[in-house]
N, C-alpha and C positions, 0 to 999 in steps of 0.2 A: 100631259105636260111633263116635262123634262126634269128631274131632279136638281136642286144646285147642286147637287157633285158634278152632273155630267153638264150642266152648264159653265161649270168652273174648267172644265177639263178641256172642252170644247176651245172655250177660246183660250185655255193654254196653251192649248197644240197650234193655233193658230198663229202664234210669235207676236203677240200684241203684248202681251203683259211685259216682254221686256223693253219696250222703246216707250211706256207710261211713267213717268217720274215721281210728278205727285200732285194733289190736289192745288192750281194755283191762285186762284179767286172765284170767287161767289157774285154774282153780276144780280142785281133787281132792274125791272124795269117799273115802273111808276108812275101816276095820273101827272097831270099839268097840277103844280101846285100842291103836293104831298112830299116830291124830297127831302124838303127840309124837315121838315117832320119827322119822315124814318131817318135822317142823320141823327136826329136827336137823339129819336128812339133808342138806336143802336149805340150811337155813342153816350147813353146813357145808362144801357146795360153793360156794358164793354170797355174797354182803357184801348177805343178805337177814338182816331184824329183826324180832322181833315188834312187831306194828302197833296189831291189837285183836282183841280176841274177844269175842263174842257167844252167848247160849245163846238155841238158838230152840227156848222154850218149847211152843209146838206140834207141832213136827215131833221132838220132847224128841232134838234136837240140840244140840251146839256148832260153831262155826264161828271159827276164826281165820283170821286176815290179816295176810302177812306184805310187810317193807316194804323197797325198796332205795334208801337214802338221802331223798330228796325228789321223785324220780321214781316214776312209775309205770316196770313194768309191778305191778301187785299180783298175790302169790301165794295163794290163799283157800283154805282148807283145812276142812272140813266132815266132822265124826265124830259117828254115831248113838251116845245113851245108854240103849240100851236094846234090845233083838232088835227091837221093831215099829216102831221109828224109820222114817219113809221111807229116809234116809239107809243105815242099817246092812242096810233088806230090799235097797234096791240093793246094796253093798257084797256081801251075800252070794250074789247073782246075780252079777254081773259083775266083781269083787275091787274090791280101791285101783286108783283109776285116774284120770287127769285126765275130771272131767267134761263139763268145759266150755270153750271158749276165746270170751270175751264180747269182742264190738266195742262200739267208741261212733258213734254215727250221727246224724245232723242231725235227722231227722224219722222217728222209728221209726214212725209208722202207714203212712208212704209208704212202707217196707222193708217193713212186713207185706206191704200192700195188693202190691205190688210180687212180693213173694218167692210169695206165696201163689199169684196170676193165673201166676207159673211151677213151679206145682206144688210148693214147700215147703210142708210140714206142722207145724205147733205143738204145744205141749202143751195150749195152749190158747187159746178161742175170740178172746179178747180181751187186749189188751195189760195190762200188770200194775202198777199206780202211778197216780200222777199227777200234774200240773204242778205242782201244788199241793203236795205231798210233795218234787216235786224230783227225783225220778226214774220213770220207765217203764221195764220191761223184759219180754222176753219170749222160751222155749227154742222152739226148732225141737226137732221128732222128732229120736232118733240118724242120724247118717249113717250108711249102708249098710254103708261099708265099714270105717269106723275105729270105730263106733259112741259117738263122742263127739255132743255138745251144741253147739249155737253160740247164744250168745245176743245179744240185740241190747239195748244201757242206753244211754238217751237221759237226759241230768242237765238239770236248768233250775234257772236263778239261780246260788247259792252255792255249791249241795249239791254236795260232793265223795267224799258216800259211793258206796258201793257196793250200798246197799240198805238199807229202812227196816224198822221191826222186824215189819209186814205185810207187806210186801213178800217180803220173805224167807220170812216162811211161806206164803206164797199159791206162790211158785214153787218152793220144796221139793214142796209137796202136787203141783203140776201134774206133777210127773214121779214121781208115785206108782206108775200105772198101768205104766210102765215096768219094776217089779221082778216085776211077777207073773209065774210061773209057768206 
C-alpha cells in the first residue's frame, strides 16, 4: 500500500488539486417516508432551514435542501416516491445514507480528463449540463471503501443552484445501475 505522502504527491503532480475549490454540499439519499424525519433530525442539531424542494418528476422523486443562514455548506436530501424510484431501489440496497459529498471546481472537464487518465471512474460517459444552463456536474463510481459519491459542480454566470430540473434527472438516472442486485 502506498503511503499518504506519496498518495498526496501523486495526485499533486497530476494538476487536480488546483481546479478543486471547496467542499459544496453533502447530498442523503432516503427510504420513502424517512425525509422528514432526517430534516428534523438535522435541523434539530444544526441552525439548518428549509431552503427548497423539488419533485423530480422522472426519477418520481423529491428532493429538499436545507439551508444555514446565507452560507453554504447545503444539506440535500432526496426521498423516492415510489418502490421503482432510482432513489428508493438505492435506498433499499444500501439504507439512508449520505450519498454524495459534491466539490465546486474551476474547470470540471479538466477534473474529468484529469481524475479519469488516474483511474477514477464515472457514472457516466460525459459531463452533465451545460454552460448555458449554468451548471455541469458529474458522479464518480462509489468509493471502495466508504461507498459514497463524489461529485464534481462546476456553476457559470449567476446560477447559484445546485442543479437544473434535467440535470437532476439525467444524474439520478446515471447512478441507476448502482442499485442493482
Amino acid at each position: 500500500m502506498k503511503t499518504f505522502q506519496k498518495i498526496g504527491e501523486e495526485r499533486n503532480a497530476s494538476g487536480v488539486d488546483q481546479f478543486i475549490v471547496r467542499l459544496d454540499h453533502i447530498a442523503y439519499r432516503v427510504k420513502m417516508g424517512t425525509r422528514e424525519a432526517l430534516m428534523a433530525e438535522l435541523m434539530n442539531i444544526l441552525p439548518y432551514k428549509l431552503f427548497k424542494s423539488f419533485k423530480v418528476v422522472s426519477s418520481n422523486a423529491t428532493t429538499t435542501c436545507l439551508k444555514m443562514a446565507d452560507t453554504l455548506l447545503i444539506i440535500v436530501i432526496s426521498e423516492g416516491l415510489s418502490e421503482d424510484s432510482v432513489v428508493e431501489k438505492y435506498c433499499q440496497k444500501y439504507g439512508n445514507r449520505i450519498h454524495h459529498f459534491a466539490y465546486e471546481v474551476k474547470d470540471i472537464e479538466k477534473v474529468v480528463k484529469i481524475q479519469k487518465a488516474r483511474g477514477i471512474k464515472f457514472t457516466t460517459e460525459k459531463v452533465i449540463g451545460s454552460e448555458e444552463e449554468g451548471i455541469k456536474q458529474i458522479f464518480t463510481l462509489p468509493t471502495q471503501n466508504s461507498n459514497h459519491i463524489i461529485e464534481y459542480i462546476q456553476r457559470f454566470g449567476d446560477f447559484d443552484g445546485f442543479f437544473t430540473p434535467s440535470n437532476i434527472a439525467q444524474l439520478m438516472l446515471s447512478t441507476e445501475k448502482l442499485s442493482e442486485h
